[in-house]
C-alpha positions, 0 to 999 in steps of 0.5 A, a space after each residue: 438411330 444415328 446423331 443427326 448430322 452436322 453439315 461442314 465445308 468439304 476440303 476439296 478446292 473448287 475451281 476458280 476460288 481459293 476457298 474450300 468448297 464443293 458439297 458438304 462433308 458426307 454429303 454422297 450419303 444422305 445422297 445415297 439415302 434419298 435415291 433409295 428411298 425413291 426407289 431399290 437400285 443396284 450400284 451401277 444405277 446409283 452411280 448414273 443417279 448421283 451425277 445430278 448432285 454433282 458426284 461423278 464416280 470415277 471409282 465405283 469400289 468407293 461407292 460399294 465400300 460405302 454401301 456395304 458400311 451404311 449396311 452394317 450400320 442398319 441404315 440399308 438392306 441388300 439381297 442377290 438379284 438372279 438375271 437371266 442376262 447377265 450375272 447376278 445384281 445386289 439390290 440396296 433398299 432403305 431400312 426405317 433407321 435410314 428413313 430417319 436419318 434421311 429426315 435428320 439430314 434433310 432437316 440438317 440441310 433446311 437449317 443450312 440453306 436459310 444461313 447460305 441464304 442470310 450469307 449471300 443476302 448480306 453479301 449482295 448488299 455488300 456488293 451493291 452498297 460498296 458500287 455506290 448504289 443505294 440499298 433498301 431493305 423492307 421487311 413486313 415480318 414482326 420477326 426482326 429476320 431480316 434485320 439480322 442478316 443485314 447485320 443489325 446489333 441489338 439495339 438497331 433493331 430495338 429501335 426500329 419501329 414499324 411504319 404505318 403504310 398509309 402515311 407514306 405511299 399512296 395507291 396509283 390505278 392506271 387504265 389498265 388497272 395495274 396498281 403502283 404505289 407511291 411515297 408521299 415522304 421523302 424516302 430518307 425522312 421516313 428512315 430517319 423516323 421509323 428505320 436505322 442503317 446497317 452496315 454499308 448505310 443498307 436502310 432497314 425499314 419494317 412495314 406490313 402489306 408489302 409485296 415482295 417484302 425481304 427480298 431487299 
């Protein structure tokens, strides 16, 4: 079985932006991997089932080329399909080594959505913070996550402590029934006791029974 890979910025520039962009590096082949797993296909099949991931194959020898190497590698199978309407089709179908590596890359990709995710979080904050808005960050995870991807050092989080829910909101039902919660403290004099700030002044506060808590 192949090293599970490593997810890297493709070199191609996409519109609009002067960084580099587009898929991952080698991301057509885990692409590949999934689209036989769901199901045998012959070549021209896997070019119409690519478009969804953003691959538009203007070359479909490039894709063959890259077929018949993940075949030498034991990752696919193929075999001549006899029509009676037209000519002959090679089918692809994934081996038990592709299935793993399949695994590997969705594992790979998992890790790199969280770090994308920790990316723009940190980056809407940023946004936000530097509009001359007020940013809040509340997480109920002991976990300091999201304290992390905002950019705490160490001892930022080391000093945050978590605030005891109900000595600073209290429960508001109205006729209809729907609950609201409300400070009891002003917001500022909790932070200054329980939470610190982060970069661009985000206040950063840990607090259990939250709803929707780590979305910012």
């Amino acid at each position: 079985m192949q090293e599970p890979p490593v997810v890297l910025p493709a070199a191609e520039t996409v519109d609009r932006c002067r960084c580099d962009g587009g898929q991952p590096k080698n991301f057509a082949r885990p692409c590949l991997l999934l689209l036989l797993a769901e199901a045998p296909a012959h070549g021209y099949e896997l070019i119409e089932r690519l478009r969804p991931f953003g691959f538009d194959v203007t070359d479909p020898g490039s894709l063959y080329k890259s077929l018949r190497q993940m075949e030498q590698e034991g990752l696919l199978t193929s075999e001549w399909e006899l029509s009676t309407r037209g000519p002959a089709r090679r089918i692809y179908a994934l081996t038990s080594d592709g299935r793993d590596l399949l695994a590997a890359w969705a594992f790979t990709l998992e890790q790199n959505r969280a770090i994308l995710g920790q990316f723009l979080k940190r980056y809407q904050h940023l946004v936000f913070a530097r509009k001359g808005y007020g940013v809040n960050a509340l997480d109920d995870d002991p976990n300091p996550n999201l304290a992390a991807a905002l950019g705490l050092t160490a001892d930022q989080v080391a000093r945050l402590r978590r605030v005891p829910r109900e000595d600073i909101v209290e429960e508001h039902v109205d006729l209809q029934g729907n609950m609201s919660l409300h400070l009891t403290r002003p917001f500022a004099e909790v932070v200054d006791e329980y939470g610190v700030r982060g970069p661009d002044d985000v206040a950063v506060l840990t607090m259990t029974g939250l709803l929707g808590a780590g979305q910012g």
